[in-house]
BAKOLKOL-416557 format. One record per residue (C-alpha): residue number from 0; x, y, z. Coordinates in nm, 3 decimals, m for minus. Last residue first. Example, Ala and Ser with C-alpha at 12.3 -4.5 7.8 and 13.67 -1.06 7.14 Angstrom:
BEGIN
   i       X       Y       Z
   1   1.367  m0.106   0.714
   0   1.230  m0.450   0.780
//
This chain:
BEGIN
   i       X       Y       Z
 147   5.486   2.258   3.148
 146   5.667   2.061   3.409
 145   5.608   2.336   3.684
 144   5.290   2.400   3.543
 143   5.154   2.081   3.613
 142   5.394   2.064   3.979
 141   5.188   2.373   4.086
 140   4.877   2.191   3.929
 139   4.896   1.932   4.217
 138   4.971   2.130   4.482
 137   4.731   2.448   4.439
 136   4.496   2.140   4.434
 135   4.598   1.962   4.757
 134   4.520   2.267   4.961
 133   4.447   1.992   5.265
 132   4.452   1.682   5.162
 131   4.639   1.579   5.492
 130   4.436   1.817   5.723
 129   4.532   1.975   6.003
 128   4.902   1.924   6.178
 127   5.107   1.704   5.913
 126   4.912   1.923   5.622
 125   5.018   2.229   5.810
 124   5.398   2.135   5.782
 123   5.360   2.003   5.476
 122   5.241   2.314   5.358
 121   5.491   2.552   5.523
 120   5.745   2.421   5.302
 119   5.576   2.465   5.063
 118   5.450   2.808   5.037
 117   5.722   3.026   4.939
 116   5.727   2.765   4.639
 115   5.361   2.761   4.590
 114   5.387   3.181   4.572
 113   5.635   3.161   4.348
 112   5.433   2.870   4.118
 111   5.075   3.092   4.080
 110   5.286   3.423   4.047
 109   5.512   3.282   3.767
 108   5.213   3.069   3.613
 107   4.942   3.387   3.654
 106   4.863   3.303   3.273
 105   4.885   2.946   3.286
 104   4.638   2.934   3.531
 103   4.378   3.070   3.327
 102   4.483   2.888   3.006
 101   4.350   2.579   3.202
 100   4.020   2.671   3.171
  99   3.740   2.748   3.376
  98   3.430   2.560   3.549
  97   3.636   2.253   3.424
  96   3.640   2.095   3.790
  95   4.029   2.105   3.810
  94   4.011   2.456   3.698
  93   3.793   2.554   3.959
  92   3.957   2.359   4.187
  91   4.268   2.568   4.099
  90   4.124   2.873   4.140
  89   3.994   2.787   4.518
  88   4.351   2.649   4.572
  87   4.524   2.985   4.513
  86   4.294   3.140   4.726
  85   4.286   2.873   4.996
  84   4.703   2.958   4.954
  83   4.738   3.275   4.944
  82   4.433   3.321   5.247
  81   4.642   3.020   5.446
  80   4.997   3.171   5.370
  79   4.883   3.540   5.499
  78   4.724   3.387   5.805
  77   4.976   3.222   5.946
  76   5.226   3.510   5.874
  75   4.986   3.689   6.114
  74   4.953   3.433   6.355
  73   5.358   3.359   6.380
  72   5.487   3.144   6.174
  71   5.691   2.840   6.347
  70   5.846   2.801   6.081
  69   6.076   3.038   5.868
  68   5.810   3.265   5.660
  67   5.996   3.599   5.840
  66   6.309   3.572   5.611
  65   6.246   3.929   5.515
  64   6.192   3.881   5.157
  63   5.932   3.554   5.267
  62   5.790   3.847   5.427
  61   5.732   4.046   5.206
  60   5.641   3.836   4.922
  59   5.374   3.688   5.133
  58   5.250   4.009   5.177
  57   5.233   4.111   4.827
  56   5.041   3.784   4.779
  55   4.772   3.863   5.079
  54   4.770   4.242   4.948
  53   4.640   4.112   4.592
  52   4.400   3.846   4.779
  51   4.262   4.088   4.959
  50   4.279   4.379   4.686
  49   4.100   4.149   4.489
  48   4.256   4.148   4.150
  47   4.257   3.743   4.138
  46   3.846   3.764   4.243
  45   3.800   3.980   3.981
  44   3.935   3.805   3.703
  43   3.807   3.460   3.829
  42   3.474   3.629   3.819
  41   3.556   3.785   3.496
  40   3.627   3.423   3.364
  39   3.317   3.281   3.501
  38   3.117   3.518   3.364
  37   3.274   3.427   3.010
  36   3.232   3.054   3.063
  35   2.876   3.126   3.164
  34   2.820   3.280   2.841
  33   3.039   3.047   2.599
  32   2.812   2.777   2.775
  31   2.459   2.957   2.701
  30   2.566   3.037   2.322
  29   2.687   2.652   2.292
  28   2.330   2.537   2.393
  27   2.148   2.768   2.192
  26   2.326   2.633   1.905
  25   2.272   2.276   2.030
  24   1.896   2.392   2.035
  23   1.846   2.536   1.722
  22   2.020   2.268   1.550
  21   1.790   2.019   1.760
  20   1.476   2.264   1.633
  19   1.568   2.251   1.297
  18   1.627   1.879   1.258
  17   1.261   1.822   1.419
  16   1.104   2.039   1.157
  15   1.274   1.873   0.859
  14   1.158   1.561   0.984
  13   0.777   1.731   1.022
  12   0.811   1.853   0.663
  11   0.924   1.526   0.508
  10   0.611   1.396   0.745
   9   0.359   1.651   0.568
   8   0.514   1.529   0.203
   7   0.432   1.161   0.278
   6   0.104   1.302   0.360
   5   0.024   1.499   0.068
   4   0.147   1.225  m0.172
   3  m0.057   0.920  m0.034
   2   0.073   0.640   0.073
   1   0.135   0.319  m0.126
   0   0.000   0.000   0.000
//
């Protein structure tokens, strides 16, 4: 049995239809991603240009300058490592999770790796005393960009 013109032309239509709407969709899709990738991005922006975390890294620079990151730290130096380096940590979660990309830490590599340097040291020492995991991704993708 043969079917009629009209109606195998009404479900070439509907096909047709169906194709445009996924292409729709996927490009819809892609717009929404590249959007939340770039708030994302000038979220990371603005949270790296923090004054907070700006004066946390020019005060870890200080005082590793003036030999005053030699353990035991005292409160204050305490607290300048653990803001540097739950900052520097929070980022690379992010980038560990894909919320952002890699290119973002590649960018603050010499800042990123000097301040892990400064910092390790002092981060086993913490790690033996709190947490073993603790900061674990500033770790890891310290020694990525280190061998990149």
């Amino acid at each position: 049995m043969q079917l009629p013109p009209w109606l195998i032309f009404l479900q070439v239509l509907s096909n047709i239809a169906i194709v445009g709407t996924f292409i729709i969709y996927w490009k819809q899709l892609r717009a929404m991603r590249d959007a939340s990738l770039a708030q994302n991005l000038i979220s990371v922006n603005e949270f790296m240009l923090n004054p907070l975390f700006r004066d946390a890294r020019k005060d870890l620079f200080t005082l590793s300058d003036k030999g005053q990151l030699e353990l035991p730290l005292t409160d204050d130096a305490q607290q300048v490592v653990d803001r540097v380096c739950a900052s520097w940590n929070h980022i690379a979660l992010l980038v560990d999770k894909k919320v952002i990309p890699y290119y973002v830490l590649l960018e603050a590599k010499y800042t990123f790796l000097k301040c892990h340097r400064l910092c390790e040291p002092i981060l086993e020492e913490v790690r033996n005393n709190r947490v073993p995991e603790l900061w674990r991704h500033f770790t890891i993708y310290a020694k990525r960009l280190g061998n990149s």
